[in-house]
Structure formats: C-alpha cells, structure tokens
N, C-alpha and C positions, 0 to 999 in steps of 0.2 A: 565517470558519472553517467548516469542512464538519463534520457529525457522523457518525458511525461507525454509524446506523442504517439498517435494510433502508429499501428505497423502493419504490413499484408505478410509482413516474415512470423509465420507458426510458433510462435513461443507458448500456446496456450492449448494444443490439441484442438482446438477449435475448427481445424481443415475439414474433418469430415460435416461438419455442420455449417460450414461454409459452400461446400459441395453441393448439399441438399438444396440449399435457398434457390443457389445458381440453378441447379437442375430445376427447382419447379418454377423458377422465372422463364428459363428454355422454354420448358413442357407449357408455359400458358398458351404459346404460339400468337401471341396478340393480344388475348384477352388480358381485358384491367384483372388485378391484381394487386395488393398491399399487404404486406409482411412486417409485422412490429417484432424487432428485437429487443426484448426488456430486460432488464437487470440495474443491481445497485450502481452506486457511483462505483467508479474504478474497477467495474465486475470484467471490463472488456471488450463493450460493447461495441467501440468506435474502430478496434482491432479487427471486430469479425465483420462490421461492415465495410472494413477497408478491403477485409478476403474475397468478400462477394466481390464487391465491383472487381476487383482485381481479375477474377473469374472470367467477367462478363467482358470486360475490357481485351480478354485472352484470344489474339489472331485468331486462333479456332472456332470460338466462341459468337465475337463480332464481327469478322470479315462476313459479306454478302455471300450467299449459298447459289452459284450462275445455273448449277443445276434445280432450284426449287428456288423461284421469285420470290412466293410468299412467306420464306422464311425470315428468322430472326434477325436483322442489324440491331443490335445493342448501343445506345447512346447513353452514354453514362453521365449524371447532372449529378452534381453533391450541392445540397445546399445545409447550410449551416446559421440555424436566424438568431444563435446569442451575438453572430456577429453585427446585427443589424440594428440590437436594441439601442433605442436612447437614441439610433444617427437615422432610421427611415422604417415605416413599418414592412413587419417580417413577412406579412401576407403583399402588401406590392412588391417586395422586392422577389420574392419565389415567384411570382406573375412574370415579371421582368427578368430573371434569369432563362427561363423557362422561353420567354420571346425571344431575347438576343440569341439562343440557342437554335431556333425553327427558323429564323430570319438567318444566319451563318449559313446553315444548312441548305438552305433553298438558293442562297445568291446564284450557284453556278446551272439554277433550272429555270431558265426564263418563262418555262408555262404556267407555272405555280408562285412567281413573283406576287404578280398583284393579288393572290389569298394569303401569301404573309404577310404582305404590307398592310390587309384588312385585319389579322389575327394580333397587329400590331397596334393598331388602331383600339381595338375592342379591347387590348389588353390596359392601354392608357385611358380609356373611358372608365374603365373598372377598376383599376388605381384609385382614380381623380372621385368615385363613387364610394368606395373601402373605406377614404381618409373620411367620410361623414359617420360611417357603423351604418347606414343604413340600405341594406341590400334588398328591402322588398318596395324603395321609393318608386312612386310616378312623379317623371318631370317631362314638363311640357317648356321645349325653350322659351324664354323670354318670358318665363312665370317659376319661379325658384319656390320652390316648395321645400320648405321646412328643413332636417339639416343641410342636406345635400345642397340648399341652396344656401345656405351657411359656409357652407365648405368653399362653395367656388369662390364664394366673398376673399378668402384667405389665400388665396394662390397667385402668392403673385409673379410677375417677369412671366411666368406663360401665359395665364389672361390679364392683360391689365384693366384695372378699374376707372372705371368715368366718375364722375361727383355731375349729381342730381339733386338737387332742391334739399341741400345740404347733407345727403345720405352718400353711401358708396354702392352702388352697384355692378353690376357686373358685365361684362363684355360678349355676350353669347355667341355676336358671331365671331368673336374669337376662339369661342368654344369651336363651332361649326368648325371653321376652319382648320381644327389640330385634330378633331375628327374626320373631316375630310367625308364629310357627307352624312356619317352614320349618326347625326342629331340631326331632322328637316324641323326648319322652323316650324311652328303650330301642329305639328304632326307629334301625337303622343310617345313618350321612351317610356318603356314598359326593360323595367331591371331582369324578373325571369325570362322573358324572351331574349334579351342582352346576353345574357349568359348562358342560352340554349346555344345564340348563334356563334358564340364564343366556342364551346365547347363540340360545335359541328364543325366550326373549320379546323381546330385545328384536330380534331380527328381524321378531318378528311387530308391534312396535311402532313400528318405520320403515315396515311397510307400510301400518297403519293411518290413518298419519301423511300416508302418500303422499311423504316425502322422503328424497335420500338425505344420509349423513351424511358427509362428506369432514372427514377428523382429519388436520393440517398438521403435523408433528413437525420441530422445527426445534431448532438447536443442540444436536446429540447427539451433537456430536464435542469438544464443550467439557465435556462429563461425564466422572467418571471411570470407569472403565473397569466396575468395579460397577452404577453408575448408569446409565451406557449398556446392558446386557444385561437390567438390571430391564425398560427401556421398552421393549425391543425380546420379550422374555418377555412384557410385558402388550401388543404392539401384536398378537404371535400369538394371545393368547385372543379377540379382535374381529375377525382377517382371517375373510378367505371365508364373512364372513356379508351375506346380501344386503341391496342399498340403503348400504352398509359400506366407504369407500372412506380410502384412508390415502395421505399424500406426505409421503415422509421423507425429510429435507435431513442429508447426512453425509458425511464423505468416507469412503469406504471403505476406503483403509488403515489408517485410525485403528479402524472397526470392527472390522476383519480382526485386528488386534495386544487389544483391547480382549476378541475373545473368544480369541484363548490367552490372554491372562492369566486371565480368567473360568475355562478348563480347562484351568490349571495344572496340568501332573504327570501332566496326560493322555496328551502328548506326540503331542496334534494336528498336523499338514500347515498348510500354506497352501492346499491344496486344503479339508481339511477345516471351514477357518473362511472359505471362500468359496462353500461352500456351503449354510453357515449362512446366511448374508446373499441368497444365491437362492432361499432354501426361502420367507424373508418378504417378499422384494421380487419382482414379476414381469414389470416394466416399467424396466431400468434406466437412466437418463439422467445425462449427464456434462455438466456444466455446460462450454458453450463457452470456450476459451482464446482472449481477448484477439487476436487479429492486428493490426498495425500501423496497420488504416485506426479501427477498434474502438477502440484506444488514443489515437490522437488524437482520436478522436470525443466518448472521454470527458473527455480534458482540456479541450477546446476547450468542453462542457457545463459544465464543473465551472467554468470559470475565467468564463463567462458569466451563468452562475445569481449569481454573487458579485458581478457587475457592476449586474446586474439588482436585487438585496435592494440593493445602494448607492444604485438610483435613476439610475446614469449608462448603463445599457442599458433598452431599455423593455420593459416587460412582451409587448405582441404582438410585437417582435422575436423574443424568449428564445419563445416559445411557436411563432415560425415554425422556429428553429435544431431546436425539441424534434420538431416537424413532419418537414421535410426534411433533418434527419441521420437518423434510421432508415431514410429512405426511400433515402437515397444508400448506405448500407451494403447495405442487401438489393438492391440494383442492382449492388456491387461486385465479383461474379463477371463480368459486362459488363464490367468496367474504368472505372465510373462509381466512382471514387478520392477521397478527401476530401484534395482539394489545394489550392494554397495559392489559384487562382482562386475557389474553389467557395468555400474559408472568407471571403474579403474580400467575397462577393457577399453572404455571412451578413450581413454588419456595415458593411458601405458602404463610406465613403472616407472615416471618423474614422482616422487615423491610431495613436491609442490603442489602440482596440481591433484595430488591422492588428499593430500590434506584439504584442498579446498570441494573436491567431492563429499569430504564428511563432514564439513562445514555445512555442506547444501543439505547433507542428508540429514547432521542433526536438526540445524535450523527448520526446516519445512517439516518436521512432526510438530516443533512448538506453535509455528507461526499457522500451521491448518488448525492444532488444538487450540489456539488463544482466541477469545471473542471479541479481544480488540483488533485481531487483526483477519482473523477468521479466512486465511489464504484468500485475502482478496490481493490482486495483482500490484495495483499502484499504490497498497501500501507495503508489499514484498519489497517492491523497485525504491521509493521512498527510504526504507530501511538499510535498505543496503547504503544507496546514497549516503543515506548518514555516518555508516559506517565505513565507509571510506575517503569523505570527507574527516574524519575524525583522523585516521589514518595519514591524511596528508598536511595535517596541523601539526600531528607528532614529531615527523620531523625537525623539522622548523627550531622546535622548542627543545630535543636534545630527550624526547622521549621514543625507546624503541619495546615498542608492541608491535604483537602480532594479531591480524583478521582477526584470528578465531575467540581471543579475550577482550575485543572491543564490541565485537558481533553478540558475546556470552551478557554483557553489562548492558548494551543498549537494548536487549530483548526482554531483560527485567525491566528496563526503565519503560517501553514502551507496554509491556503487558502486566505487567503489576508494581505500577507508579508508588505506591503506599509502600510497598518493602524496600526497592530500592533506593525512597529517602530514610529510611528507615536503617539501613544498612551503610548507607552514606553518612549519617549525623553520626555513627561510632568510629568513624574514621579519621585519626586525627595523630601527631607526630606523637606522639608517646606511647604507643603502639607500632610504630614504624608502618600506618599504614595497614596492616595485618589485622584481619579478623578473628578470633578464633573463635566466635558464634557460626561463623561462616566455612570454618575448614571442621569444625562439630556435624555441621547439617548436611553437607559433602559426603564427607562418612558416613552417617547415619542414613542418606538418602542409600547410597552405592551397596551397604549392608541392609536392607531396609527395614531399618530401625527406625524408633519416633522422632521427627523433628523437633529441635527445640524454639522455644520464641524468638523474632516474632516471623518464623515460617508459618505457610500455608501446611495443611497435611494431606496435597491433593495433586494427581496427578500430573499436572503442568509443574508445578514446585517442583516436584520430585526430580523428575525427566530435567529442569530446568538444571539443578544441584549438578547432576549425573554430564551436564555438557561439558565437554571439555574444551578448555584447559579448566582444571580444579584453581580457582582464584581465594580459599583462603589464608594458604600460605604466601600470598603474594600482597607485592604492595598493592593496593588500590587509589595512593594519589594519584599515581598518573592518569589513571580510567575515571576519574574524578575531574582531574583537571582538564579533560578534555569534555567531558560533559557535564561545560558550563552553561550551555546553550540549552541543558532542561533542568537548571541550580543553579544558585549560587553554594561556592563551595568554601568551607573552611577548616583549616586542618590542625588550627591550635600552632600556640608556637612550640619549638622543638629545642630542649634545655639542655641536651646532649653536645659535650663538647667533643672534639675531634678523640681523645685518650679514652673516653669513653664508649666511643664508638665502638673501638680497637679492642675496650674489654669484652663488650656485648659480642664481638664476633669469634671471640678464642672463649668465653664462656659456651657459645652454643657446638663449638668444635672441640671442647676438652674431655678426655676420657681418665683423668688423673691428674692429681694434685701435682704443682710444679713452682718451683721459685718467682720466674715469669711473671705467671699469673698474678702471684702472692703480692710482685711490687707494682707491676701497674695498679693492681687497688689500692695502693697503700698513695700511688704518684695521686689517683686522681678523689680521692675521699670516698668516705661514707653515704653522703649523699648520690654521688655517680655511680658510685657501684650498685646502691640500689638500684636505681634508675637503668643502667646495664643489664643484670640482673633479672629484672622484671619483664625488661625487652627480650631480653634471651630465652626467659621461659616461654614467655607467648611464643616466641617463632618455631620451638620446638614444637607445639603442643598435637599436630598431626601427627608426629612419628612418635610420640611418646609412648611406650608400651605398660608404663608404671611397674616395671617386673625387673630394670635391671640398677643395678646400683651405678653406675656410669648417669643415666637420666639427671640423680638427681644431686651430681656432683658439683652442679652449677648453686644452687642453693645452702649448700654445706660450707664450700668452700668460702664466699661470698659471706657467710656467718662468721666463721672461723677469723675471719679479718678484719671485722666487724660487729659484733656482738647484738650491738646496736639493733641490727634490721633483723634479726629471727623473727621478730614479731610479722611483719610482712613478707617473712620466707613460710614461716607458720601458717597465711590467712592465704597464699600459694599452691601450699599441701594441700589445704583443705578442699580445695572444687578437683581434688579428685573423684575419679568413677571408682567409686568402692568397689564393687564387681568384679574389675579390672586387676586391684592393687595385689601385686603378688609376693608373699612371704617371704621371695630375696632381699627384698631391702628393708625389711622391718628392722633385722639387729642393727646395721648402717644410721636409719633414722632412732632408735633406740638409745646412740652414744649422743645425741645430739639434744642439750637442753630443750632447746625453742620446739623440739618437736614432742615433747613430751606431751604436752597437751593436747596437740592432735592425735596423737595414739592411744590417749586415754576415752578420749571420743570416741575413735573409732570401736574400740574394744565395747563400745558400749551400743552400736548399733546393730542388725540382722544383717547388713549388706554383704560385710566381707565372705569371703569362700575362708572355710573348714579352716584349713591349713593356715593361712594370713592371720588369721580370728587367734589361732594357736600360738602363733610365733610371739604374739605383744602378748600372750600369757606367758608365756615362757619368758619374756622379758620383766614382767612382775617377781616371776619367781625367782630369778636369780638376784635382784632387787635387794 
C-alpha cells in the first residue's frame, strides 16, 4: 500500500521546477521574497515543497559560505496551520514557531541575547493582541479599551483577575510584568508602531544571525476559510522583511472563495479577492498538470517501489528506474517518450514485471483521459491501493486473479460508475457469471465496429474494451465479490446440479455426437440439459464463427434427446449475426424441425450473404 504522504523522492518530474524555486530563493541573496505554489487537491503540491526545502536544506545550499559573510544560511521552518485549527489560533501559533526558532538560534550568541528575549516579548504581546481581531487598537494601561480589553478579561493562569465592585478586572501589572517593560504604565501602546518594532528586530536578528529564514506554509487550502485568512493575515505581518522569505502551497481558488467569505456582505469581485492573494504572493507558480508520458511514469514508479519493499525488484534497479525516468521525461519535448521499449529495458526480460509495465502503460492513457480521475496523483496512488487491497482479500477467500483484471474492473467502476452497475446487475449464476454483451463489445471495440447497449461510443470505452485481459469470456463473480465495498452484490441462486455441470463442459468441448453425451442427458433430465445447454452456448459465444457445423452441435444434439427444448435452441439461433452466418451449416440446421422456423425467417430478410441466402433455397427446393 502507498501512503498519502508528501515525498522529496521525484516520482512527479517535478525536480526541474523544484530547482528553479530553490535557485531564485539563492538568487534573492536576502531580499523578502514569497513564492505561492497552486494547484488542485492532490495535484502535488506538498511533494514539490518538500523538493524545495530539501534543496535548501542541501549541505551545499545551507552550510555558511567562510569565504563570502553575507551569503545565504538557509533556515528552513515548515509551518502547517490545519494542524492548529480548533486547538490555538494559526496566526499565534506561526508568531510562536517563528520565535522558538530565532530564540534556539541565538542561545549560543550572548550579544544578541537580550534582542531575542525582546522579539519574544513583542511576539507574546501580539499574540495576547490577535486573540481580540483588533490590530489597529490604542491601549493605554490600566484603561482597557474595547475588544482588546475584552480579550485580556479572558486569559487566565497568565494574568489573573481581581473582583472590583462586583465586576472582573484585569491585572495590568501583571501584564507589565510578562512584557517585561514594553507596556509603561500611562504611556500610550500604539499597535503600528508595535509591530514596526517587532518587525525591526527581528530583521535586525536574521542579520546578526547571517541567515535567511524561508517559512514553508503548506495545507492552507484544507483550512477553513477563517483559518486560512488568519495565516495568510499573520504571513503579511513577516513579508518584506529582509533575509524573510515564505512558500506557500494552496490552490488558489479555494483562496480566492475563502476570502469572500472572510468579506461577507462586502460584496467583493473576483478581481477583488485576487488581488488580495498578489498583494502577498509575488512569484506565483502552478504546479504542473500530469501529461501522459508523467502519468505513466508515475505508475510504472509506484507500482515498482511495491515490488522493490517485496524484495522481488532490487534495490539498485528501482534506484536506476528513479535515475532514468526523470531523465527521459525532461528529454520528452525531443520525443524521448516513456514507451513500452524503454519500460522493458527498465526491468529486463522477467516477464512479471513486463506485464506490470503494461499494466502501467495501459492504465495511465485511461486514467490521464478520464475526468474523474484526470491524472491527478493521489487519486493514481488511491487506485492502485484499492487494487491491491482487493488483491489481498482474494486470497483469503479462495479467489485467484490477477492485477491486471482487478485494475481493468476497478477503472470502469471508478470512471463510469453508471456502466459498471449496469454490467454488474446482468451478472448472475445462470450465466455462470459471463457476459456475452461484454465479450460482443470487446470485439467490436478491437475490430472497430459499433458498440452495442448500454456502452458508450467514445474514446475511453473503446480504449477501456481493448484493455487487457478481455473479461467477457470470464467469470465476473469474483471481481464482483470483491467489489463490495462500491455494491452490494447479487448473483441469483444457481440451479445447476453437480451432472449438470459436467454436461455444460463436454457440450462446450464436443465436436460429435457420442453415446456419452447422449446418457448423461438422459441421467440428468430435460430441464438440466436445457439449462447446460444454454450455459454452454453463452460461454462459447466469442469464438463462435457461425460457419462450422461443430459450433452448433451442442444445440442439435441437446434437441435430439429432448424434443421438448427446440423451442429455446430455436429463440438461440435467432441472435445470430446474419452477416456472419455461413452456408456450411444451413443443410445441418435444415434436417432439424425446431430450426425450421428460423430459416424460414432468415430466408426472408436482406442480411444474409448471397450464398447462405441460396442454401435455405435450395433447401425449399428439395422440399
């Protein structure tokens, strides 16, 4: 199973655009800086900004430069504020990572002590100020003005509360005191100037430091809409301060809708809340959409890394595949294509792993052409999951499939839901499981002939029919019964006794009449032979050519012992492809009552070819 976690390991082509971020973070040489990378859920985002930092975080990268002071140290912060919702707000808490980081950092500089210890100080005033919402208040201690003095009302175990002429008030020099100077009694707090002096020191304490500070903001589209505008409010009090640098992972629709709600009633534009998001971002970057050669590059990774943790791929293989697929992607403007030559070269000539190469290579045309799935990555990863989850049920239960027909069933289910209950509800024991709408639309896909109901007549269908393995000669309970988890499943009961089994499988293998045959119909009745019979026909119905008189030995014989059922060997004949039906077995069906009537029909439509058309005349005539 694959986990749903970012990775710095290249499974998306994404390095080269990783490269660039890192490079122009280098190239600011200090200057602030903010870079948004956007894209849908699951596009990738949290991958490529694991690549950057990973970059920045790279010996090369971070170490101090002894020959040039004023170069780059990279400090790398990841902050993350879906984890903060609901337990503290997103905006103190990014303040407070942000402190504990400059306060770590300084402990072993004694000269610059006591301006962290201030930057620590002004970082909890602005906290203890946030939790009101109001960032442009004047407060004079010991005179609480409006929310802010609201707020201090509420805090308790750090300032505690007195009781006054029955009211609660508040402790101010308790305040004083956890400031530690920076409130003087009767002397005015002025919030812009607060946060001028906030943002001078600790400017002046990245430069001390000689590093800069790059803040990774990641999952801010999985916040709610509140909580998104808090971090994006606290990401503005820290831009454009220098050595100060921020990358923040979001899609930007989700922003854009996030702050109208935030200025509800205001009756904002789309302009207007788009250029909220350019006042803080000034570099903005769209995570690459998946292409076709990308998409199989990722499956063909995903499905090799699984082989590798099994032990049946080797570790320097999987580490050559991690090698030369990015290299073949970034060549694929060239037309250096990840095709099926290039994947077998990956993995030799174990036939194992060649099958699960064209596994990856069918799979990744449908899964980039399908718009439910539209090669987005975690639901690739998702998919597969299931499919090998499905995989490890089978056992269990005494069913043996393989990848590639649990992979073919789950990509109908998950890309056109409507067909494959549709194709599900005709599935049931009296058919043994077998389609024969479904081994019709196989063929007809592979000849590209017309589909019949209730297919699509469109390029995903098609391509979908054409994947292998061909599943309508096959049973489909089992691929059913394992996907109960998107159905419930029901398959009819199954009327067929053990002697009848035994007839349906030498009816579909007899090529002449034989005693044999003649007495187990007779051991198991009229009724089972039909039912045999009927089962026999479906299972042949792909290989059936309608030209040889063998085909339709199972029907004749089956009458012959029976009488009874012509009628239903009769209403059998009939969904043949006229077209098809070839003048060999017309005399064969001619000796035969019950088929009289169908021959008389036929004789009387345009379908048949020349010669067929001739033989049931010829059959009149000698009449």
């Amino acid at each position: 199973m694959w986990h749903d976690n970012e990775t710095a390991i290249d499974y998306l082509n994404f390095g080269v655009v990783a490269d660039a971020c890192a490079s122009m973070l280098t190239q600011a040489k200090g200057e602030p800086i903010s870079i948004g990378v956007s894209g849908g859920w699951g596009a990738g985002k949290s991958s490529l900004v694991k690549m950057i930092a990973a970059r920045l975080e790279a010996p090369s990268v971070s170490a101090p430069d002894e020959g040039n002071k004023s170069g780059n140290t990279f400090v790398v912060l990841t902050f993350n504020p879906w984890l903060y919702q609901d337990f503290e707000s997103a905006r103190s808490a990014l303040l407070q990572i942000v402190g504990d980081e400059i306060v770590r950092l300084a402990q072993e500089n004694t000269t610059i002590a006591d301006k962290a210890s201030e930057l620590w100080r002004r970082i909890n005033l602005l906290r203890i100020a946030q939790l009101s919402g109001g960032a442009a208040l004047t407060l004079t201690t010991g005179i609480p003005v409006g929310a802010l003095g609201k707020t201090f009302d509420t805090i308790a175990g750090l300032f505690p509360p007195t009781e006054k002429s029955g009211e609660m008030e508040v402790d101010y020099e308790g305040i004083t005191a956890a400031t530690d100077g920076l409130l003087k009694p009767k002397e005015p707090f002025s919030m812009p100037a607060h946060i001028q002096a906030f943002r001078d020191t600790l400017e002046s304490l990245l430069a001390e430091l000689e590093i800069t500070l790059v803040i990774f903001v990641d999952d801010l589209d999985r916040c709610l809409p509140q909580t998104a505008i808090s971090t994006l409010e606290s990401i503005r009090l820290l831009l454009f301060i220098r050595r100060c640098a921020f990358v923040v992972a979001a899609d930007n629709d989700f922003i854009k809708s996030a702050v109208k709600v935030h200025f509800d009633g205001a009756g904002i534009s789309s302009d207007v809340a788009t250029n909220y998001l350019d006042k803080l971002i000034q570099v903005p970057l769209h995570v690459p959409r998946l292409g076709l050669n990308e998409a199989k590059a990722y499956l063909v990774l995903l499905l090799l890394e699984r082989e590798t943790n099994a032990g049946t791929f080797t570790r320097d293989q999987f580490e050559s595949a991690l090698k030369l697929i990015p290299e073949r992607l970034r060549n694929s403007w060239r037309g250096d294509t990840i095709n099926q030559e290039f994947l077998y070269e990956l993995v030799g000539t174990d036939e194992t792993f060649r099958s699960l190469m064209n596994l990856a290579e069918g799979l990744a045309s449908l899964l980039h052409r399908s718009s439910a799935v539209n090669a987005n990555p975690r639901l690739m990863k998702r998919f597969l999951n299931t499919v090998y989850l499905r995989e490890a049920l089978s056992a269990p239960q005494g069913i043996k499939l393989d990848i590639a027909a649990l992979a073919k069933w789950h990509l109908i289910e998950r890309c056109d839901e409507a067909l494959a209950e549709a194709l599900a509800g005709q599935v049931h024991s009296d058919n043994d499981g077998r389609l024969q709408i479904l081994a019709e639309a196989e063929s007809a896909a592979a000849s590209q002939g017309q589909l019949p109901e209730p297919f699509k007549d469109n390029a995903f269908t098609r391509q979908w029919l054409q994947l292998p393995p061909a599943l309508g000669t096959e049973d489909l309970r089992p691929l059913l019964h394992l996907s109960r988890d998107s159905g419930t499943r029901d398959f009819g009961d199954d009327n067929m006794m053990p002697d009848s089994r035994k007839l349906r499988d030498a009816l579909k293998t007899a090529t002449s009449s034989h005693q044999s045959l003649t007495d187990l119909m007779r051991k198991v009745g009229p009724d089972q032979t039909e039912l045999a019979m009927l089962k026999a026909w479906q299972s042949c119905s792909t290989t059936r050519t309608w030209k040889r008189n063998n085909e339709i030995l199972m029907l004749i014989e089956c009458c012959k012992a029976f009488p009874v059922i012509g009628k239903k060997a009769a209403s059998l004949l009939e969904q043949a492809p006229l077209k098809q039906v070839g003048p060999g077995i017309i005399p064969t069906l001619g000796a035969q009552a019950w088929a009289s009537v169908v021959l008389e029909r036929w004789s009387e439509t345009n379908e048949l070819t020349t010669p067929t058309k001739n033989a049931i005349l010829n059959l009149n005539t000698r009449r």
